[in-house]
Every structure is written in structure tokens, then in C-alpha cells.
C-alpha positions in Angstrom: -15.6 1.4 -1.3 -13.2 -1.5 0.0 -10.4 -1.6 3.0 -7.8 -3.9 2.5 -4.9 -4.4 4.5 -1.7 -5.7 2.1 1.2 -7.3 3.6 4.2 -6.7 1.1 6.9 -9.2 0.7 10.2 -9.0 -0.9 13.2 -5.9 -1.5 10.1 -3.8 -0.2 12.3 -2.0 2.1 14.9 0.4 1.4 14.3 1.1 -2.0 11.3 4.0 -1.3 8.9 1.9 -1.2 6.1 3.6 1.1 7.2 6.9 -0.2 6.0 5.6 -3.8 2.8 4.2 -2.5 2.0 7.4 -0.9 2.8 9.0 -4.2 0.4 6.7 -6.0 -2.1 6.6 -3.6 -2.4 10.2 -3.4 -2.9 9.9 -7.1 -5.6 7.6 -7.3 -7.1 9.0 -4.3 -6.6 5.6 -2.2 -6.3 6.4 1.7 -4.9 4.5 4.3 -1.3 4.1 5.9 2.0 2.2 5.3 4.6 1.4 7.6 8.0 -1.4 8.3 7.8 -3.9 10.0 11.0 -5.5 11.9 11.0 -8.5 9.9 11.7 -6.5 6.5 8.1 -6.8 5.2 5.6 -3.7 4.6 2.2 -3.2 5.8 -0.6 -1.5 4.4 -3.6 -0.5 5.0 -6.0 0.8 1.4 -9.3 2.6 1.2 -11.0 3.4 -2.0 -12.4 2.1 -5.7 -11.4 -2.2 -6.2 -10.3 -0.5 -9.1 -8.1 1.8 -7.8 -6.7 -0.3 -5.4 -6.0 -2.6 -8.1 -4.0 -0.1 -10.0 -2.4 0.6 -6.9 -1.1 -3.1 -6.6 0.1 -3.2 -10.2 1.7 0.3 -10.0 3.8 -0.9 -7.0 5.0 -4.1 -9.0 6.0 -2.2 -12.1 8.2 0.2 -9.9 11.9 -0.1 -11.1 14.0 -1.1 -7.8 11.2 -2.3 -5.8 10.7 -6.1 -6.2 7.6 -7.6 -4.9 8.0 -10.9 -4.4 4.7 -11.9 -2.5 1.5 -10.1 -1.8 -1.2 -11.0 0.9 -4.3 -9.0 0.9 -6.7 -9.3 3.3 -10.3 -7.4 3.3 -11.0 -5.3 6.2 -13.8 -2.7 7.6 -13.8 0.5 6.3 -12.3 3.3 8.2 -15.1 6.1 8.2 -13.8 9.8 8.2 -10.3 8.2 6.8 -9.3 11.8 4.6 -5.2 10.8 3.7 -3.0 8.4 3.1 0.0 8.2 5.7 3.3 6.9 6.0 3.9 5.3 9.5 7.2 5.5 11.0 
């Protein structure tokens, strides 16, 4: 089990971006949250398998209107107890 918060940058915003991460995350049964942030960049925070989380990055970048142009990803403690993944905002 791994936490990792992602910092998203690029047409991340506008184009359903966290509503497609929750989607996928749900799917690979990731947890965490997403939200905006002022400057245009999106924030996430990922709980589950490396490998899922992986497939969760590379899902996002295959999306057809979202463009990912950088991706910073950052280990963090896990969230005990953490049961969903939640759009913020």
C-alpha cells in the first residue's frame, strides 16, 4: 500500500478531469481526493497498489481532451481508515 500526492500540470482543468480520475480510481479501487487549485493545476492525493496507482497515471494521460503536460509525484503517509475516493471542491 502507497500514498502519493500528484500535482497535475497542463489542460488538467476544464476538460473533466477529476470527474475521470474519480471514475478510474473507483475502478482500480485507488482512494484519495482531487481538487483545483487557483493556479490551473490539479491536486491529488492516491492510496492503494504501486500498480494500480500506476495504471491510474497512465489512464489519465491516455484520456482524449485531457493533456498532461507535467506530473510531480510525491510519496506521502498513508491515510488509515481512508474508504473512497473524493472530489474536492
Amino acid at each position: 500500500m502507497k500514498r502519493y500526492k500528484i500535482l497535475f500540470k497542463g489542460r488538467v482543468q476544464g476538460v473533466g478531469f477529476r470527474y475521470t480520475s474519480k471514475v478510474i480510481a473507483d475502478k482500480l479501487n485507488l482512494t484519495g481526493t482531487i481538487e483545483n487549485l487557483y493556479n490551473g493545476d490539479v491536486e491529488c492525493y492516491i492510496q492503494g497498489s504501486e500498480q494500480n496507482i500506476d495504471k491510474f497515471i497512465q489512464d489519465m494521460k491516455n484520456q482524449r481532451y485531457i493533456r498532461i503536460e507535467s506530473i510531480y509525484k510525491t510519496q506521502v503517509v498513508i491515510m488509515e481508515g481512508e474508504m473512497s475516493y473524493k472530489i474536492i471542491g
